[in-house]
C-alpha positions as CSV (number, residue, x, y, z in Angstrom):
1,X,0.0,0.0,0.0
2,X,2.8,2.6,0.1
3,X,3.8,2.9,-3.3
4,X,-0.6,3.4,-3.6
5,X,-2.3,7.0,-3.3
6,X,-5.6,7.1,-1.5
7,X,-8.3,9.5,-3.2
8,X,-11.3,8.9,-1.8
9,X,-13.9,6.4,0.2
10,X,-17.0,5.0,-0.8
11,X,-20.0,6.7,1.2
12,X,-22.9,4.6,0.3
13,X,-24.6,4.1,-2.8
14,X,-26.7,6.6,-4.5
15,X,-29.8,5.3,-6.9
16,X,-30.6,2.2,-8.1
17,X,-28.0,1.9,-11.4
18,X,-25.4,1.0,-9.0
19,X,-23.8,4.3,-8.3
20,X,-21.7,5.3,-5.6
21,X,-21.2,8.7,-3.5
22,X,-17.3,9.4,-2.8
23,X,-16.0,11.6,0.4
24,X,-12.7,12.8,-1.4
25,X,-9.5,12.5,0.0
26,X,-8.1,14.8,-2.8
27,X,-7.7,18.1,-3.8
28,X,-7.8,17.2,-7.8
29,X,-11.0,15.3,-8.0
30,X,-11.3,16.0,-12.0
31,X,-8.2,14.4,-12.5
32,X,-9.1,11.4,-10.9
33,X,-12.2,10.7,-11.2
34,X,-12.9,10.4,-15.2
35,X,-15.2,7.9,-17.2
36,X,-12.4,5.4,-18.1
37,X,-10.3,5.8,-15.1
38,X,-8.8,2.7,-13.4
39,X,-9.2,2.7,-9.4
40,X,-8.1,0.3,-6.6
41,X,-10.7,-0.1,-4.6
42,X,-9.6,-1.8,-1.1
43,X,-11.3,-4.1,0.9
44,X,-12.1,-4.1,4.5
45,X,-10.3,-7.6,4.3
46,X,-7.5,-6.0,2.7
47,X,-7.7,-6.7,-0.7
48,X,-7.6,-4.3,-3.6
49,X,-9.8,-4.9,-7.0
50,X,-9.0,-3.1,-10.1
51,X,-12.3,-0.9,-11.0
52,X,-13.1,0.9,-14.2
53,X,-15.0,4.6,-13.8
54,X,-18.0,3.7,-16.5
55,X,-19.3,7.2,-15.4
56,X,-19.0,10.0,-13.2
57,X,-20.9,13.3,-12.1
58,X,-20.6,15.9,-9.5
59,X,-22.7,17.2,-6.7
60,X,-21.8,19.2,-3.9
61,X,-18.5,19.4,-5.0
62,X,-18.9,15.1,-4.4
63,X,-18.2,12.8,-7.2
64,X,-21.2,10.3,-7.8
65,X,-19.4,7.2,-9.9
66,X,-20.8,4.3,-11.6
67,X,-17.8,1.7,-11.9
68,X,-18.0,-1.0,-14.5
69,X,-19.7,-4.2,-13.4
70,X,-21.6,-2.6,-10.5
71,X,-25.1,-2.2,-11.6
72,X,-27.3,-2.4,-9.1
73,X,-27.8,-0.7,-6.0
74,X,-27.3,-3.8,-4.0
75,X,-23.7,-4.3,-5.6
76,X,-22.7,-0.9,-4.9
77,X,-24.3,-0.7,-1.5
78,X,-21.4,-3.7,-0.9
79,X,-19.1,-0.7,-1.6
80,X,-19.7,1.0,1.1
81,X,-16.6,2.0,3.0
82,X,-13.9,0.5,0.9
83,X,-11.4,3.1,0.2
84,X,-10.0,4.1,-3.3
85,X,-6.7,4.4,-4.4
86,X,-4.6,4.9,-7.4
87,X,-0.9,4.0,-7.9
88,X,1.9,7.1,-7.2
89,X,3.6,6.5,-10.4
90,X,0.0,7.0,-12.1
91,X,0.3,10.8,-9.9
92,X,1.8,13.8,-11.7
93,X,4.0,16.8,-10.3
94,X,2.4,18.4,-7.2
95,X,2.1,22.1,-8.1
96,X,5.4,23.7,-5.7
97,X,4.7,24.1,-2.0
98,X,2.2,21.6,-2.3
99,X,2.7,17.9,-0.9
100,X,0.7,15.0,-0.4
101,X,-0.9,13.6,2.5
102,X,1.1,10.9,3.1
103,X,4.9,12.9,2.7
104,X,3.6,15.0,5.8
105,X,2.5,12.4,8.4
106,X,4.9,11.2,10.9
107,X,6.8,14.1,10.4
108,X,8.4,16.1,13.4
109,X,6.9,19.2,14.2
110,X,9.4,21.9,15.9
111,X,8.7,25.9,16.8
112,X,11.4,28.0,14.8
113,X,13.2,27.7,18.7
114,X,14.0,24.0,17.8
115,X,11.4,22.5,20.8
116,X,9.4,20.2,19.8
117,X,5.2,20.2,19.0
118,X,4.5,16.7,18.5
119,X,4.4,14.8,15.2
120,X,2.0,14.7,12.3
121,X,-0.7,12.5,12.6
122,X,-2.9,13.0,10.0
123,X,-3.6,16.1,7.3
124,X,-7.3,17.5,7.0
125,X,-9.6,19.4,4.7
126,X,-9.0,20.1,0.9
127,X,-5.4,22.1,-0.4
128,X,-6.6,25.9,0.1
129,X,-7.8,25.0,3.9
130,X,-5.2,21.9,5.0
131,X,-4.5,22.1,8.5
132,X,-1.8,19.3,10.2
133,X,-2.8,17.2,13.4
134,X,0.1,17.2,15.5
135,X,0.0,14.8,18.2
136,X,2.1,15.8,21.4
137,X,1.4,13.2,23.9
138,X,-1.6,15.0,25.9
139,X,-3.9,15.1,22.5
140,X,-4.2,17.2,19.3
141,X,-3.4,20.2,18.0
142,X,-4.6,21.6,14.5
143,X,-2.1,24.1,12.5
144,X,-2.8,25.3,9.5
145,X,-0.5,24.5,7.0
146,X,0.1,28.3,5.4
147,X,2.9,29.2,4.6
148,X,3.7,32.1,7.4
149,X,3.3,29.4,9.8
150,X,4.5,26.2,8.6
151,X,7.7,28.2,7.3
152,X,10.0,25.4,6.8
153,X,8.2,21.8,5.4
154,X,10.9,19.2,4.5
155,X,8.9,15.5,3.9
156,X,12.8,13.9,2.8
157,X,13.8,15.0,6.3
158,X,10.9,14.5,8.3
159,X,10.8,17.6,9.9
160,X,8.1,21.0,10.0
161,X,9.1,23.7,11.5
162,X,6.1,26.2,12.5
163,X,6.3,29.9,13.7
164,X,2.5,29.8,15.1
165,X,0.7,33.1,15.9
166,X,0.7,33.6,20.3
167,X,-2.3,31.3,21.6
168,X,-2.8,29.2,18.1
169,X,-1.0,26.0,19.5
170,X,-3.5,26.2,22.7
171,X,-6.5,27.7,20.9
172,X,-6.1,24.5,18.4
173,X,-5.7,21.5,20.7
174,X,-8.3,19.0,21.5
C-alpha cells in the first residue's frame, strides 16, 4: 500500500444503477475521477480490486461514480466503505509548495526555537484550507498548513518547522 495514493472512500450508494457517492480524499477530484479511469478499490479484508470509472458526475462538490460491473444498487451498497486508491507512479507533479498527504505524516513538528510540537498524525480538509494534526502526547493540536506558519516543510527530512501566531498552538488542541 505505500507505493498506492488514496483518493477517496465509498459513502454509500446513490440510486438504483449501481452508483456510488465518494467523500474525497483529494484536492484534484477532476483528475481522478474520469469515465475510463482505473481505481483500486480496497477491501475491508485487505484486498484491492481493479475498478473501471464507467461514469462519473458531480454534486456538492462530491463525485457520484458508476464503476464497471456494479449495476445495481445492492452491488454498490457492498461498496460502502472501501477506500479508493490509485498507484503514485500513475500521480503527476504536485504544483510547488504543495505535498501529499502521506509525505507529511509522521513528520516532526518543531517551533522555529527548535522544541518540539509533537508529530504529524494526520492532514485535514482540501489544499486551500489543509491544517496538520500534530500529536504531542496530551492530544491534538490543529495548525494550518500556510505558509507564514508552517515556514520550513521538508517531507525527505521529516521535519516541519512552525512559527504559530501567540495562543494558536493552545486555541487549536483537542
Amino acid at each position: 500500500m505505500d507505493d498506492l495514493l488514496l483518493i477517496g472512500r465509498v459513502a454509500r450508494s446513490h440510486g438504483n444503477r449501481g452508483q456510488v457517492i465518494i467523500d474525497l480524499e483529494t484536492d484534484f477530484a477532476d483528475e481522478r475521477f474520469k469515465p475510463g479511469g482505473v481505481v483500486l478499490l480496497g477491501s475491508p479484508a485487505g484486498g484491492l480490486e481493479r475498478r473501471t470509472i464507467r461514469d462519473v458526475r458531480f454534486h456538492r462538490g462530491r463525485p457520484i461514480v458508476g464503476f464497471e460491473g456494479v449495476e445495481t444498487m445492492d452491488a454498490a451498497e457492498a461498496l460502502a466503505g472501501t477506500s479508493l486508491h490509485v498507484p503514485l507512479t500513475s500521480v503527476g507533479p504536485l504544483p510547488a509548495g504543495t505535498y501529499h498527504h502521506h509525505e507529511l505524516v509522521g513528520c516532526d513538528v518543531l517551533d522555529t526555537s527548535g522544541a518540539q510540537v509533537g508529530r504529524v498524525t494526520a492532514v485535514e480538509g482540501p489544499m486551500e484550507l489543509s491544517r496538520l494534526v500534530v500529536s504531542d502526547g496530551r492530544g491534538e493540536i490543529l495548525i494550518p498548513l500556510a505558509a507564514h506558519i508552517c515556514v520550513t516543510i521538508d517531507p525527505a527530512g521529516r521535519r516541519i518547522v512552525v512559527d504559530p501566531p501567540e495562543g494558536l498552538i493552545e486555541l487549536n488542541r483537542r
